[in-house]
Short mmCIF file of the C-alpha atoms (twelve columns), coordinates in Angstrom:
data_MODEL
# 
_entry.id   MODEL 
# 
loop_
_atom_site.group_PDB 
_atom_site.id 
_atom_site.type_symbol 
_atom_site.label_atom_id 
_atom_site.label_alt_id 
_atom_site.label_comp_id 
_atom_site.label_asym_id 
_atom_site.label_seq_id 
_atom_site.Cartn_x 
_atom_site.Cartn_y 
_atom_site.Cartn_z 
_atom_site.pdbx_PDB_model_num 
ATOM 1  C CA . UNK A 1  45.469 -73.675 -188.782 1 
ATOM 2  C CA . UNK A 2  47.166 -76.303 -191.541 1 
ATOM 3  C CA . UNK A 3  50.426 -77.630 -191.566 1 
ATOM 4  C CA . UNK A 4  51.133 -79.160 -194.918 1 
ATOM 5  C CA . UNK A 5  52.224 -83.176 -193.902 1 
ATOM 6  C CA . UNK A 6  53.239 -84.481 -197.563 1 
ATOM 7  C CA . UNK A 7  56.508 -82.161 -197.075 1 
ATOM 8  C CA . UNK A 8  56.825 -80.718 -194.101 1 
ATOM 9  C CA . UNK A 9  57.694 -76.444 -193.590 1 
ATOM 10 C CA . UNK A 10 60.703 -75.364 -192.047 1 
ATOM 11 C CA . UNK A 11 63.728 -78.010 -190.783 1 
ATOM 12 C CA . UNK A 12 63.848 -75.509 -186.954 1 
ATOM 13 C CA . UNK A 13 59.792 -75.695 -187.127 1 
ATOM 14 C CA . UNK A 14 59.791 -72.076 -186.436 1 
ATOM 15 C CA . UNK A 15 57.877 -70.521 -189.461 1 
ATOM 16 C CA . UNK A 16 54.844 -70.785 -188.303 1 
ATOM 17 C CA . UNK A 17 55.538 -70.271 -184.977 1 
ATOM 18 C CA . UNK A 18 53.956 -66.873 -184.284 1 
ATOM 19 C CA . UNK A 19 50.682 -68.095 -185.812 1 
ATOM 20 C CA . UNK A 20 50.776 -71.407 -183.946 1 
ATOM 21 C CA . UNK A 21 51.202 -69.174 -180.807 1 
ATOM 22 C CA . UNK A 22 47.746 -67.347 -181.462 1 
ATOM 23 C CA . UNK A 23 45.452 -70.638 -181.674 1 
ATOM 24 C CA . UNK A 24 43.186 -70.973 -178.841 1 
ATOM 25 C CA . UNK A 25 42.932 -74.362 -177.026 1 
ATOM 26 C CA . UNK A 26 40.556 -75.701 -179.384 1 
ATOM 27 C CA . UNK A 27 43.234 -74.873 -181.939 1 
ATOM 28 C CA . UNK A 28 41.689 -72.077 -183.399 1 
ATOM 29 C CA . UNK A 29 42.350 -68.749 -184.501 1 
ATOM 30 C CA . UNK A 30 40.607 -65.988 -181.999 1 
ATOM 31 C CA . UNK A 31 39.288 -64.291 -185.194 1 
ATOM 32 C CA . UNK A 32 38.519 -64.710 -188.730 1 
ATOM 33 C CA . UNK A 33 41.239 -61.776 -189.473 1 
ATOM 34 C CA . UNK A 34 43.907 -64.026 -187.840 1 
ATOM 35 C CA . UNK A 35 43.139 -67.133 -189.844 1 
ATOM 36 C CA . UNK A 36 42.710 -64.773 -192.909 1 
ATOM 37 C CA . UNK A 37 46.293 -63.390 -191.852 1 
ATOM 38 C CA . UNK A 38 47.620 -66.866 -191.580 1 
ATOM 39 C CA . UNK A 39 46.090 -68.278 -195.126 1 
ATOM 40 C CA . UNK A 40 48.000 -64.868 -197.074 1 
ATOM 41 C CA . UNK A 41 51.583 -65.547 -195.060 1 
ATOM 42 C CA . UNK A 42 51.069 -69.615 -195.918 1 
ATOM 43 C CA . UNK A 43 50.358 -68.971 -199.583 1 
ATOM 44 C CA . UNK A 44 53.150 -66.747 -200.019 1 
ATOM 45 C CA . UNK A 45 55.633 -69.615 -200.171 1 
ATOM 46 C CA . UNK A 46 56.159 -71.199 -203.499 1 
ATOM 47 C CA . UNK A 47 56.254 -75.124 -201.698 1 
ATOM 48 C CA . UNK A 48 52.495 -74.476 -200.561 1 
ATOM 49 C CA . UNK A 49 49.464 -76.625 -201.738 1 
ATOM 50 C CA . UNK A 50 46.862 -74.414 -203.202 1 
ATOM 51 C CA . UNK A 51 43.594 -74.560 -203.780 1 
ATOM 52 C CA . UNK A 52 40.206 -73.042 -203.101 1 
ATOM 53 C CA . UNK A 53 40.457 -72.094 -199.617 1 
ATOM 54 C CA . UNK A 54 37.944 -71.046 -197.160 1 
ATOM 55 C CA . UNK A 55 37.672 -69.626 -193.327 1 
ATOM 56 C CA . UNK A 56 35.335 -70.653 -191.430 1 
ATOM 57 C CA . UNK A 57 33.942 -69.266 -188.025 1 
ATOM 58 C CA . UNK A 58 32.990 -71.592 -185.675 1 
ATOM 59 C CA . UNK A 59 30.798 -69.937 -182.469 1 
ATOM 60 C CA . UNK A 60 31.484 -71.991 -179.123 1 
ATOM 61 C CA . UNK A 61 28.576 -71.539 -176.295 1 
ATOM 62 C CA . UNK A 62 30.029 -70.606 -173.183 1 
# 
């Protein structure tokens, strides 16, 4: 998950907040859909940085 730091989101810091809630401890999302969910709801503001994104899964052994 990104949080843009040159501006900032929200003033209450809530707009990301159901995202935020779905990271795992390592700070990631639990599946490529959610980060794919998060990047479309992010990039629908006009204040957004844009750019080539990508998503990358990452595979922790257990």
């Amino acid at each position: 998950m990104l949080i843009p730091r040159w501006h900032g989101t929200d003033e209450e810091g809530t707009l990301f907040l159901d995202h935020f809630s779905k990271l795992n401890r390592h700070g990631l999302f639990p599946t490529a859909q959610e980060a794919e969910t998060f990047l479309k709801y992010y990039l629908s503001f006009d204040w957004t940085e844009t750019g080539d994104y990508e998503i990358a899964e990452v595979f922790l052994p257990y």
